[in-house]
C-alpha positions as CSV (number, residue, x, y, z in Angstrom):
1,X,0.0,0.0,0.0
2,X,1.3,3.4,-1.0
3,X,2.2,5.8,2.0
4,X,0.5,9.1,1.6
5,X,-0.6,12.3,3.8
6,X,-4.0,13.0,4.8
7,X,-5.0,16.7,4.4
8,X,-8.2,18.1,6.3
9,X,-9.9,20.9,4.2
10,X,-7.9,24.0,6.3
11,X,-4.9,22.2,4.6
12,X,-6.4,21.9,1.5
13,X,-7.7,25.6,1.0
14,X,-4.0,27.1,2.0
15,X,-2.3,24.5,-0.2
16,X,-4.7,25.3,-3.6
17,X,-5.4,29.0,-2.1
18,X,-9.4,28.1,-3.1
19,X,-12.1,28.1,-0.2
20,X,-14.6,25.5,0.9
21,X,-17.8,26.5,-1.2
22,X,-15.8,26.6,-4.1
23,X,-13.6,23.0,-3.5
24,X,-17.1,21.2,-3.1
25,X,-18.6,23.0,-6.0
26,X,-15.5,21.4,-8.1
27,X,-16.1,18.3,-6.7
28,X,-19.8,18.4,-7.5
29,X,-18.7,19.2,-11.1
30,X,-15.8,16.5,-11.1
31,X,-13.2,18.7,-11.5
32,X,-11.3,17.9,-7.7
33,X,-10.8,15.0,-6.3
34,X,-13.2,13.9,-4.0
35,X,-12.2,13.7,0.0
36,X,-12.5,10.3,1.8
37,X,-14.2,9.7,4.6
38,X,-11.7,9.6,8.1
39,X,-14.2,8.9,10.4
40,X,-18.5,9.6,10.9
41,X,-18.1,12.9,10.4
42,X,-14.4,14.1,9.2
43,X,-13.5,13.7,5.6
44,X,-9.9,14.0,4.4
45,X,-7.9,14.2,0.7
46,X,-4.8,12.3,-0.4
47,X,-2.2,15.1,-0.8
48,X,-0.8,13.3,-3.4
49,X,-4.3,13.5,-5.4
50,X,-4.1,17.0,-4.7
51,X,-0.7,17.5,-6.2
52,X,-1.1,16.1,-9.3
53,X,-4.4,18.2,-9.5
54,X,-1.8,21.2,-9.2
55,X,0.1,20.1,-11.5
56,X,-2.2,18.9,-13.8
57,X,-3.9,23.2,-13.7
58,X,-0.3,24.0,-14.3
59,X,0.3,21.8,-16.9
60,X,-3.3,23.0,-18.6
61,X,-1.9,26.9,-17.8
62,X,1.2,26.6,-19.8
63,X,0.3,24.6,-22.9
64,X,-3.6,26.2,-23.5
């Protein structure tokens, strides 16, 4: 099993500098990955999935 980080959503909004309306509104639309759940009530993202996202908007940025 691959090793990664779990990020909370505070985590997430400093590392993509969006805010939580606008994360789930991707994620409603398919364009973020989705969190997984932690526990009943905490969800949490793979910060790797989140990295290649970041990559992948730079990626988009420079060649579109």
């Amino acid at each position: 099993m691959n090793s990664d980080k779990l990020l909370r959503l505070r985590q997430v909004e400093e590392k993509t500098g969006f805010g939580k309306s606008w994360i789930y509104q991707q994620i409603r639309l398919h364009q973020f990955p989705t969190s997984i759940r932690i526990g009943s009530t905490h969800v949490a993202w793979l910060e790797s999935e989140i990295d290649a996202w970041i990559q992948q908007r730079v990626r988009l940025s420079r060649n579109g």
